[in-house]
Steps between C-alpha positions, in 0.01 A plus 500: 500500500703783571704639734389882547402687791151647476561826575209694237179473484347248247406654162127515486323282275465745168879613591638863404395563149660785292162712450669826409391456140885430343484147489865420579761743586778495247757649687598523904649802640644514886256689704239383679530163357651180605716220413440130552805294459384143553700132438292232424575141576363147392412380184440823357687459145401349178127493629409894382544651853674799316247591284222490760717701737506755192145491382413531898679774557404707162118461649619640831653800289859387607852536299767309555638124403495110575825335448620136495799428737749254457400273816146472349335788691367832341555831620216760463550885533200690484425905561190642494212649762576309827157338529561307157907394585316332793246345327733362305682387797218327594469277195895417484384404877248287485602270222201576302717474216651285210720223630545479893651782701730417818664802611409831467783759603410849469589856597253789418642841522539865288476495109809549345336563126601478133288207457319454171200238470478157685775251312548172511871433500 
């Protein structure tokens, strides 16, 4: 469960796929990109949430990191096209993930680059 508004449109069954031939970018620049800065809550540590957040968001073509908190949540920052950060959105959403996701708190807005690779921190 999870206590978002609904406010996009669901990500179609296939999702945004990164067909531009590079498979993953390796570095995000500001421009028209766009940062998703997300907090994930529930039991999301110890049960490999971070390293499907990463290996999600490579596929989408995304940079950026998944982090373990101290109060047992993870934060995610991700940059890439904006179709992908909210298909990844849409999986921190749904809690079709490792573990069990309560909470998803999340602000999507202007890439701020220097971003290398998707890390697991």
């Amino acid at each position: 469960m999870n206590d978002l508004p609904q406010k996009r449109p669901p990500v179609e069954p296939g999702g945004p796929t990164n067909t531009g031939g590079d498979q993953a970018r390796e570095t995000a620049d500001a421009g028209s990109l766009t940062r998703l800065t997300a907090t994930v809550f529930g039991m999301v540590q110890g049960v490999g949430f971070r390293d499907y957040v990463r290996t999600k968001g490579r596929r989408l073509g995304l940079v950026g990191s998944a982090t373990n908190r101290a109060d047992g949540g993870v934060d995610v920052v991700a940059e890439g096209p904006a179709d992908a950060c909210e298909a990844l959105l849409e999986l921190l959403v749904t809690g079709h993930t490792p573990g069990r996701t309560d909470r998803v708190e999340h602000t999507i807005g202007d890439a701020v680059g220097g971003m290398t690779g998707f890390v697991r921190r």
